[in-house]
N, CA and C of each residue as an Amber inpcrd file, in Angstrom:
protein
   495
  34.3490000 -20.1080000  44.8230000  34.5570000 -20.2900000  43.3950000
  33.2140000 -20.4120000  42.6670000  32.5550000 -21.2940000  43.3530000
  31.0190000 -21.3690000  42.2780000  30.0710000 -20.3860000  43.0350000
  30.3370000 -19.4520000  43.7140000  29.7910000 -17.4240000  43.7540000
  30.0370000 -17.1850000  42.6870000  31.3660000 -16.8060000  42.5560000
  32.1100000 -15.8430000  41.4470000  31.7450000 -16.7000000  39.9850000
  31.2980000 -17.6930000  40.0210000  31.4750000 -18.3810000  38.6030000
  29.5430000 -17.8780000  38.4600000  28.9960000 -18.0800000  39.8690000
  27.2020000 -17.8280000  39.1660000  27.0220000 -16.1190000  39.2490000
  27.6680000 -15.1940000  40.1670000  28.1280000 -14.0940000  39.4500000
  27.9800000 -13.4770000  38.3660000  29.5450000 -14.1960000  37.6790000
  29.7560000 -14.1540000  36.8120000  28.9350000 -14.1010000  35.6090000
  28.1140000 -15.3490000  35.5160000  26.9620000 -15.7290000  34.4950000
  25.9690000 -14.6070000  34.6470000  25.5440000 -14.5790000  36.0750000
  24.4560000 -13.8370000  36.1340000  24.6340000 -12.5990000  35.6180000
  25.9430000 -11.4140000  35.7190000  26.0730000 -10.5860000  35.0970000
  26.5840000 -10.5160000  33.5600000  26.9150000 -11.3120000  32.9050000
  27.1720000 -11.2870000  31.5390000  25.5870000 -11.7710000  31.4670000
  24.5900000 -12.3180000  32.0100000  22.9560000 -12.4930000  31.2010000
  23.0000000 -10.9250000  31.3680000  22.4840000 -10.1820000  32.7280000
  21.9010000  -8.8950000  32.6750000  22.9760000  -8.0890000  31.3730000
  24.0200000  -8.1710000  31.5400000  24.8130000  -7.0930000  30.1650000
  23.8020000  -7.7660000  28.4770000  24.0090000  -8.9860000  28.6800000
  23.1230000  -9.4480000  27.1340000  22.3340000  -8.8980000  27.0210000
  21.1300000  -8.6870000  28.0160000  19.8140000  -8.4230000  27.6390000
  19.8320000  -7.2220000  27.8000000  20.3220000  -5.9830000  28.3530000
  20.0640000  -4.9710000  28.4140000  21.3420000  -4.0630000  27.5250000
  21.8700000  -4.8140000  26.8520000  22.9530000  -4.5380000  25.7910000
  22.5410000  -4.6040000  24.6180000  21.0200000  -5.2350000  24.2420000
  20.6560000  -5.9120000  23.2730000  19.1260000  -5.1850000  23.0940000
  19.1380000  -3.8650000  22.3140000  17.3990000  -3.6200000  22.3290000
  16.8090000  -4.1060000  21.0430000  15.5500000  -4.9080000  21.5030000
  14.8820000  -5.4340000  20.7160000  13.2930000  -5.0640000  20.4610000
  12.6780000  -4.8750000  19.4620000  11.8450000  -4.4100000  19.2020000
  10.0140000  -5.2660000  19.8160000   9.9610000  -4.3150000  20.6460000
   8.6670000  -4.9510000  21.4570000   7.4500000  -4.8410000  20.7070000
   7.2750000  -3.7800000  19.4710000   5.9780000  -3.3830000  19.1110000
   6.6010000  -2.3720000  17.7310000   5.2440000  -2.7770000  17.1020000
   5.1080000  -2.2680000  15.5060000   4.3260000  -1.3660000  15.2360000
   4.5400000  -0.1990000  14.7710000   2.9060000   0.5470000  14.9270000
   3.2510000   1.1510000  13.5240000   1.8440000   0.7720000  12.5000000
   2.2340000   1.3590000  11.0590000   1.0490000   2.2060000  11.3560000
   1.5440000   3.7170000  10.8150000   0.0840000   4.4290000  11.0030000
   0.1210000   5.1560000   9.2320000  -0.8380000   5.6020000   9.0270000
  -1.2460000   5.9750000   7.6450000  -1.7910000   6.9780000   7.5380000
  -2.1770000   7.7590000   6.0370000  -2.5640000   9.3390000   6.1740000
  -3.6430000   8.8740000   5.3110000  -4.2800000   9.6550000   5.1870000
  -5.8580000   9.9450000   4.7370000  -6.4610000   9.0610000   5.7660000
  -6.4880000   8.6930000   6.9580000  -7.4010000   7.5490000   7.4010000
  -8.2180000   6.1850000   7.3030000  -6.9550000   5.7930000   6.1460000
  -6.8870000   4.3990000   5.4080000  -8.3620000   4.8120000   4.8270000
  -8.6000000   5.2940000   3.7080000  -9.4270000   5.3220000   2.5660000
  -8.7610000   6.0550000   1.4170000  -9.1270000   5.3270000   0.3230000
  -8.0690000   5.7430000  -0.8650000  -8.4020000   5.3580000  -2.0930000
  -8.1110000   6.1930000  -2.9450000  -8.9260000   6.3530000  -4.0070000
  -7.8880000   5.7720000  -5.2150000  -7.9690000   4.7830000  -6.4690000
  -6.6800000   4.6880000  -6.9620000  -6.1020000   5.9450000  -7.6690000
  -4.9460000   5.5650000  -7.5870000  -4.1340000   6.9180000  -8.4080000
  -3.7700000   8.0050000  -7.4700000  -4.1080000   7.7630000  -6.4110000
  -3.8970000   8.6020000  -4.3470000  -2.5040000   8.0680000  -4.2000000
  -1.5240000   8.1030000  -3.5640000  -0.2150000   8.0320000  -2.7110000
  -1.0540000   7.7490000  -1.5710000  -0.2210000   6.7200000  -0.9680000
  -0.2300000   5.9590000   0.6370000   1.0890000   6.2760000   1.1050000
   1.2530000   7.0260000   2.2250000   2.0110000   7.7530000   3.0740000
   1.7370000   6.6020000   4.0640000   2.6460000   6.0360000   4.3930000
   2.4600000   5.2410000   5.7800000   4.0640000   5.1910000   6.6070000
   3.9520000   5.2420000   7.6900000   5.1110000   5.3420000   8.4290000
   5.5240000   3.8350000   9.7660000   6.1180000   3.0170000   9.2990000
   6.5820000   1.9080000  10.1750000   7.3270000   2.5380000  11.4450000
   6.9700000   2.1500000  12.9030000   7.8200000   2.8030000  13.7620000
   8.0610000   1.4400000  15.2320000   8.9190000   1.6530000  14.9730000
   9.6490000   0.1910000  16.2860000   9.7940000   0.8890000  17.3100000
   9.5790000   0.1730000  18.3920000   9.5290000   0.5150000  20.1200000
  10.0030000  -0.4900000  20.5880000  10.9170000   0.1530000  21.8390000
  11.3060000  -1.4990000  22.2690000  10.4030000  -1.4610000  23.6400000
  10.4350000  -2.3930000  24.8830000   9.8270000  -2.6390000  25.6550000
   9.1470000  -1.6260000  26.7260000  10.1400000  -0.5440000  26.6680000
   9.8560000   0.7150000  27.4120000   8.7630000   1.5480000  26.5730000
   8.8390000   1.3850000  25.1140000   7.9320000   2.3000000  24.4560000
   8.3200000   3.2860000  23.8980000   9.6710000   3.0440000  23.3970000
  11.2440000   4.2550000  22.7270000  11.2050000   3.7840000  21.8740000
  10.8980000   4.4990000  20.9780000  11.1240000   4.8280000  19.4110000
  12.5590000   4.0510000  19.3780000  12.9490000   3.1440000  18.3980000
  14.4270000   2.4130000  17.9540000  14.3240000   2.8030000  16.8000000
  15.5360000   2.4370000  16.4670000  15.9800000   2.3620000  14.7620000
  16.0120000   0.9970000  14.7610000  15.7430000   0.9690000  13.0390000
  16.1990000  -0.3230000  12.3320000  15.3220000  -0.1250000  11.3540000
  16.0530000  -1.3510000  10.2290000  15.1400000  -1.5960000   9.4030000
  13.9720000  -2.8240000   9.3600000  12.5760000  -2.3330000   8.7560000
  11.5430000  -2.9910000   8.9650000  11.1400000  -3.5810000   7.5930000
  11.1560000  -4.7820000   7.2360000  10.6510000  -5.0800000   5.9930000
   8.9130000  -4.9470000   5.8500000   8.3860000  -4.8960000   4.7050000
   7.1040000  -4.8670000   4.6650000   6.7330000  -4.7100000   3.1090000
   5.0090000  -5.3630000   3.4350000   4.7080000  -6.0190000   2.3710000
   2.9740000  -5.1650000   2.0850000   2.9360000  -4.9070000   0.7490000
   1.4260000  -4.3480000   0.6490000   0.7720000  -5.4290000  -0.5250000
  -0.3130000  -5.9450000  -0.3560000  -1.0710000  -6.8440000  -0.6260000
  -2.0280000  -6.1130000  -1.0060000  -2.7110000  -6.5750000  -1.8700000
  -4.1600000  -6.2210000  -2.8970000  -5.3790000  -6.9630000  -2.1240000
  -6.0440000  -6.6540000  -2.3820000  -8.1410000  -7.2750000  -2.3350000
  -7.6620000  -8.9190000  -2.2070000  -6.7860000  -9.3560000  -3.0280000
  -6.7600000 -10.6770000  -3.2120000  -5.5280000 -11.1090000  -2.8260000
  -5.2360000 -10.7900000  -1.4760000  -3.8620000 -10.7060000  -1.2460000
  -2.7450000 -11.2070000  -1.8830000  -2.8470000 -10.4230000  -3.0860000
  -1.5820000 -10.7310000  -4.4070000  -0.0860000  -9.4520000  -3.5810000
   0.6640000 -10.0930000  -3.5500000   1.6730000  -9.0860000  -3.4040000
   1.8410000  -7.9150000  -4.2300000   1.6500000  -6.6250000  -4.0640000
   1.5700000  -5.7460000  -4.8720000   3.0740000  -4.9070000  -4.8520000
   3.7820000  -4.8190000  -3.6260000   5.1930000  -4.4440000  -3.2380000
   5.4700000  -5.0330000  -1.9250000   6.6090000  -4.9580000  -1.9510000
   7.7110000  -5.2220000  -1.1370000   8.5960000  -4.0490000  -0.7270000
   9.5660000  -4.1570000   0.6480000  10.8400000  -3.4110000   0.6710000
  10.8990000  -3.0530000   1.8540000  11.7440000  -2.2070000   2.1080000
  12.1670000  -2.1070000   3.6660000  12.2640000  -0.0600000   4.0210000
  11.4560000  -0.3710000   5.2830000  11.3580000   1.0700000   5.7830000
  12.6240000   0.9960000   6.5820000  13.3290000   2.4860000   7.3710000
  13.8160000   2.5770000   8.0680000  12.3930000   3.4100000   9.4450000
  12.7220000   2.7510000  10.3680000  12.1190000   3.0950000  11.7010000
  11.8160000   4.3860000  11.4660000  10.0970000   4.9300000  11.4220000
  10.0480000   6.4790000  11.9450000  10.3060000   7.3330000  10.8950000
  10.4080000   6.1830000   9.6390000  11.1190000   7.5090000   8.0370000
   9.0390000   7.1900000   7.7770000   8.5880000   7.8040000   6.4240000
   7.5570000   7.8660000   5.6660000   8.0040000   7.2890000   4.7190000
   7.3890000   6.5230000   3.8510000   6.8500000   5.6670000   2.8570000
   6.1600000   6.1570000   2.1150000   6.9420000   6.1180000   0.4720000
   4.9890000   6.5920000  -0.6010000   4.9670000   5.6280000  -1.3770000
   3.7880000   4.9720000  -1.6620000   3.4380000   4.3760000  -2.5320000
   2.6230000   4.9330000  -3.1210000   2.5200000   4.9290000  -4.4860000
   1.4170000   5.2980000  -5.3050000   0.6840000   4.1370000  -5.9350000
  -0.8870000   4.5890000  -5.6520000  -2.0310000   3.3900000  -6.3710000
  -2.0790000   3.7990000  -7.6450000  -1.8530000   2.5800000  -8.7940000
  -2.3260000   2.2570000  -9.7610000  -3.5490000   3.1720000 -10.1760000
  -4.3150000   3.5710000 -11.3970000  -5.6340000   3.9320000 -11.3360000
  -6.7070000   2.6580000 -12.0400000  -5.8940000   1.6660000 -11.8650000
  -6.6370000   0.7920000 -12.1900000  -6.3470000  -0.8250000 -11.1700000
  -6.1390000   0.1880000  -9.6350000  -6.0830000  -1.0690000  -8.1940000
  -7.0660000  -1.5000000  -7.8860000  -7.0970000  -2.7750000  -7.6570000
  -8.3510000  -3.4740000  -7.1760000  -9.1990000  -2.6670000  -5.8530000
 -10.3640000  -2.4490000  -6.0320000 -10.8070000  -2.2830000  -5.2600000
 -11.1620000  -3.2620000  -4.1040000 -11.2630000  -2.5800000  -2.8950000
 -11.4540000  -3.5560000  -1.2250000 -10.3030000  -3.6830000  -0.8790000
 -10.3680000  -4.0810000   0.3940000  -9.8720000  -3.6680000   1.4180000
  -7.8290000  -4.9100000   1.3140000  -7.3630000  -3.6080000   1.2460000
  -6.0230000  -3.8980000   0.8770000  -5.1570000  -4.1520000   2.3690000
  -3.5270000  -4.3840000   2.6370000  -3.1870000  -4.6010000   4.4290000
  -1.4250000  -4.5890000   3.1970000  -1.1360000  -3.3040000   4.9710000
   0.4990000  -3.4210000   4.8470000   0.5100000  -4.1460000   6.1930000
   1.6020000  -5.2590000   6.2210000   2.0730000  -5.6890000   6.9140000
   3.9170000  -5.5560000   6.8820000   3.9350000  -5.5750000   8.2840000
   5.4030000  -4.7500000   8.6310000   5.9630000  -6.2950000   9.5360000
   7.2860000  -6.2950000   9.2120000   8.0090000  -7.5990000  10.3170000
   9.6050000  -7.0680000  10.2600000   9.2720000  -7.2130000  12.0470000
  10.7890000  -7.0860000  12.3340000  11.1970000  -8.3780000  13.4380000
  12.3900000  -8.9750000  13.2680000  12.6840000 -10.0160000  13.9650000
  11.5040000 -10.7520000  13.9700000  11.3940000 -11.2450000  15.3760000
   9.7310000 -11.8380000  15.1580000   8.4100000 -10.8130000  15.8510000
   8.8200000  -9.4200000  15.4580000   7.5630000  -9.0340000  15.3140000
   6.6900000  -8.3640000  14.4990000   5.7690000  -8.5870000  14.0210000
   4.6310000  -8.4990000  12.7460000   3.9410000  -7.7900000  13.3950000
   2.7330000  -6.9360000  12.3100000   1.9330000  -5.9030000  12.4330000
   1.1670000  -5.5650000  11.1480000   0.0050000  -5.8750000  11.5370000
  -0.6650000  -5.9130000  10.2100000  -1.8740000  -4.2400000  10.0880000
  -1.5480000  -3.5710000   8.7730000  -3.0600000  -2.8490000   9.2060000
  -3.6750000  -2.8540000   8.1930000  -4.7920000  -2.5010000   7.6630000
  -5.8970000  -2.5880000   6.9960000  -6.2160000  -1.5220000   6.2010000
  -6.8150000  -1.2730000   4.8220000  -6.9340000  -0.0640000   4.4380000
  -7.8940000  -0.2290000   3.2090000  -8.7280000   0.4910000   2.9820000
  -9.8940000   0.6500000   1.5600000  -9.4530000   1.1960000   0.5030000
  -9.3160000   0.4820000  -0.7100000  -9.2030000   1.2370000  -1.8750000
 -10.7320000   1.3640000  -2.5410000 -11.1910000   2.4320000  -2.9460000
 -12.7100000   2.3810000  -3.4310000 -12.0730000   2.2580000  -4.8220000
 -13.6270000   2.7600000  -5.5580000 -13.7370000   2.8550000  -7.1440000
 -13.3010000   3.5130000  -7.6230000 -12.7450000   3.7440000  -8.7710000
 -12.7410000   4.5610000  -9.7670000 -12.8730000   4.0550000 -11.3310000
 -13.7490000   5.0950000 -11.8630000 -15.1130000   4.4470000 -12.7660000
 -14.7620000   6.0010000 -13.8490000 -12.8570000   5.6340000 -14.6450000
 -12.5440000   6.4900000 -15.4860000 -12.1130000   5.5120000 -16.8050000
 -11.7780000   6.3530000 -17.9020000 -11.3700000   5.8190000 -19.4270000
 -10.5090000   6.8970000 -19.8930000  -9.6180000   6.2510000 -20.7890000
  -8.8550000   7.2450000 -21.6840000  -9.6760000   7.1560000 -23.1810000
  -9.5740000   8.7330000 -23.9020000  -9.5930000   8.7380000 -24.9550000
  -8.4680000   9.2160000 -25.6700000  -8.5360000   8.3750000 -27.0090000
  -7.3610000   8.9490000 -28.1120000  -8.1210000   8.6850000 -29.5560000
  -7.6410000   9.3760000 -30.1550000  -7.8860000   9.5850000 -31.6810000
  -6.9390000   8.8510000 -32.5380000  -6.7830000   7.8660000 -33.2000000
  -5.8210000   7.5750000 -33.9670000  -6.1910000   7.2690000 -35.4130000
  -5.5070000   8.0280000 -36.3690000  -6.6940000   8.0910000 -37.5270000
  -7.7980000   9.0680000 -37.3940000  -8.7750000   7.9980000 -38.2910000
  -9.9690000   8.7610000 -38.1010000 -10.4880000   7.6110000 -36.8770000
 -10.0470000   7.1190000 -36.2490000 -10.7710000   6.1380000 -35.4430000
 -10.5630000   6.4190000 -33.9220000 -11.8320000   6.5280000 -32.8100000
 -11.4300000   6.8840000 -31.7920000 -11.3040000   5.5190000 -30.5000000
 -10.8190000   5.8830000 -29.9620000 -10.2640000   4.3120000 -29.1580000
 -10.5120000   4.9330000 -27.3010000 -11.1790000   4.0630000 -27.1520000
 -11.5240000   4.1460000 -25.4600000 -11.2250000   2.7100000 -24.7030000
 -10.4760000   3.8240000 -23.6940000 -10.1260000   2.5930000 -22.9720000
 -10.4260000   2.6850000 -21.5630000 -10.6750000   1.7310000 -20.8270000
 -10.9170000   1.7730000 -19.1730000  -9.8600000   1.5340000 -18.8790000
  -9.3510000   2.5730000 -18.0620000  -8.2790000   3.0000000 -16.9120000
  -8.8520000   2.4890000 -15.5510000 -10.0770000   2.4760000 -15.2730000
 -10.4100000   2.3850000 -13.6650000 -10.4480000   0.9960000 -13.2620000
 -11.0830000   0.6610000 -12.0090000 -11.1540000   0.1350000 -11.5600000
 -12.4270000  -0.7490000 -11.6050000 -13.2460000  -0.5300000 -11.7300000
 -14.6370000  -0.8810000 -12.4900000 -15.2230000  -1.1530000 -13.7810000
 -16.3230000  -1.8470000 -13.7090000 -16.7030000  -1.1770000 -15.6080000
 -17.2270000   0.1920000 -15.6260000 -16.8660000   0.9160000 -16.6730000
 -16.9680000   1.9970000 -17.4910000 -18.2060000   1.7570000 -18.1940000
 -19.4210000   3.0240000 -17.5280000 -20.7290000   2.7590000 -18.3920000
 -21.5480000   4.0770000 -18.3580000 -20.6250000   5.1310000 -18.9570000
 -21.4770000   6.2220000 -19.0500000 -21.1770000   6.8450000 -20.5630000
 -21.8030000   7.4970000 -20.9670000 -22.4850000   7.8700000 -22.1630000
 -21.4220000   9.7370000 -22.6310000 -20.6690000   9.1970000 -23.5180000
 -20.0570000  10.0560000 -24.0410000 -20.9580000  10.9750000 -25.1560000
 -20.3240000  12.2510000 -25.7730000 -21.1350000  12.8540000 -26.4670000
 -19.8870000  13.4960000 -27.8190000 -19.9400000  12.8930000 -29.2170000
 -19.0170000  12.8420000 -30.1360000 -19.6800000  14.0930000 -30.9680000
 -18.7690000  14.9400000 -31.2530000 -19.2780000  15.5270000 -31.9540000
 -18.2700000  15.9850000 -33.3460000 -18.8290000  15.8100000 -34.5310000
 -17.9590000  16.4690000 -36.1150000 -18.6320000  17.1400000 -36.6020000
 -18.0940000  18.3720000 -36.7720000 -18.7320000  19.2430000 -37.1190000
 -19.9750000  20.0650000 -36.5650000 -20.7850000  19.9390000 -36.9680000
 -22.5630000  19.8150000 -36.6870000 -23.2480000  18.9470000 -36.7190000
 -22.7260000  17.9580000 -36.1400000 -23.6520000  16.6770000 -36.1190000
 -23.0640000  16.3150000 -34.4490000 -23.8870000  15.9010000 -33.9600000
 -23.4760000  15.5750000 -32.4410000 -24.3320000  14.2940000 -31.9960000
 -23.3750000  13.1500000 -31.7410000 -24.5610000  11.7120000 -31.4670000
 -24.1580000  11.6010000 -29.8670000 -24.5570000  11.1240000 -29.0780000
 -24.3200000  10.4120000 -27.9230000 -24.5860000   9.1230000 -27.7100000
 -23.5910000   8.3140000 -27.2680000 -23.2840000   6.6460000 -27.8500000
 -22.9950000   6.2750000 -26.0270000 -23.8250000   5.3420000 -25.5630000
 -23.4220000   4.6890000 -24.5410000 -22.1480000   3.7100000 -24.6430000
 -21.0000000   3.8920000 -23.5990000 -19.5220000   3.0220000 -23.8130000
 -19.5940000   1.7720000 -22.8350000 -20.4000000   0.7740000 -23.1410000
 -20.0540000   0.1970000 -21.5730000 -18.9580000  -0.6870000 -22.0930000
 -18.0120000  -0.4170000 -21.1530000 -16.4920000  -1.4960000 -21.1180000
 -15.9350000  -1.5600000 -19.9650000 -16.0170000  -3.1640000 -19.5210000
 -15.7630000  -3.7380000 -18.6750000 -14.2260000  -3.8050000 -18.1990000
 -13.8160000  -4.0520000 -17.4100000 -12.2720000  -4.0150000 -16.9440000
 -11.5590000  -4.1650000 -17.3910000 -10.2560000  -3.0620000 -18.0400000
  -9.5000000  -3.1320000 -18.6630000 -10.0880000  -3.6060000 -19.9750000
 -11.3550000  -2.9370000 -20.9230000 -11.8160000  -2.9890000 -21.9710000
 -11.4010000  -2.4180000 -22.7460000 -11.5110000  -2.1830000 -23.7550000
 -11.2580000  -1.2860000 -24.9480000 -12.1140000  -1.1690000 -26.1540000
 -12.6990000  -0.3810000 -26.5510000 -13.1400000  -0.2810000 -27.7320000
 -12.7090000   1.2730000 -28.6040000 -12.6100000   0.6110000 -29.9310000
 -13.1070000   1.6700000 -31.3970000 -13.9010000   1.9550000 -32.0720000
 -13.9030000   2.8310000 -32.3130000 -15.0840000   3.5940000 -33.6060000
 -14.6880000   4.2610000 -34.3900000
């Protein structure tokens, strides 16, 4: 009787655990070679393995964080699908991290957003209005011209600046 009863146990453990695949490993891989420019798409692909090293399904939550690890998004991949995010053109520059968690396993990777050192112009009125779009300050030297008269006016404006004339 206590054969058949440790048996018993012993084969309902082996059915649990090998009835039950669980994710051994996280591997987020990325396109351009984690360098990225703002206003670029991040293609990244979450992919679960269980102990053997087989691709599983499921869903993987995950999180992309800024320079200052401010949460920038959230949401959930399915195993082995692609992901786009698109950068801001005005994302912090340095070094940004998607992190991926499934059950209890996490996976963090790492990635560079550089500079970008752009402005919008618009006309409204007679008045022209510049603004920094990038990521940096804005400090190069535009060239206005009315008519026949042509001045060149240095713009420096600092992050998310704005000026008129």
């Amino acid at each position: 009787m206590k054969r058949e009863l440790l048996l018993g146990f012993v084969g309902l453990f082996i059915l649990l655990v090998v009835g039950f695949a669980s994710a051994e490993k996280i591997e987020i891989s990325l396109n351009n070679e984690g360098s990225y420019t703002p206003g670029d798409n991040i293609k990244f692909k979450i992919t679960l393995y269980d102990d053997n090293l087989n691709k599983i399904d499921g869903d993987v939550g995950f999180i992309i964080k800024n320079y200052y690890k401010e949460t920038i998004t959230s949401g959930n991949a399915k195993s082995g699908v692609e992901v786009n995010y698109k950068l801001l053109e005005n994302s912090e520059r340095g070094l940004w991290e998607i992190s991926a968690k499934y059950k209890d396993v996490e996976q963090v990777i790492r990635f560079n957003v550089g500079e970008l050192e752009k402005a919008d112009f618009k006309i409204e009125g007679d008045k022209l209005i510049i603004t920094n779009i990038g990521n940096v300050p804005y400090g190069k030297s535009i060239q206005i011209a009315i008519g026949d008269h042509k001045e060149t006016i240095l713009v420096p404006l600092g992050f998310n600046g704005v000026k008129g004339e």
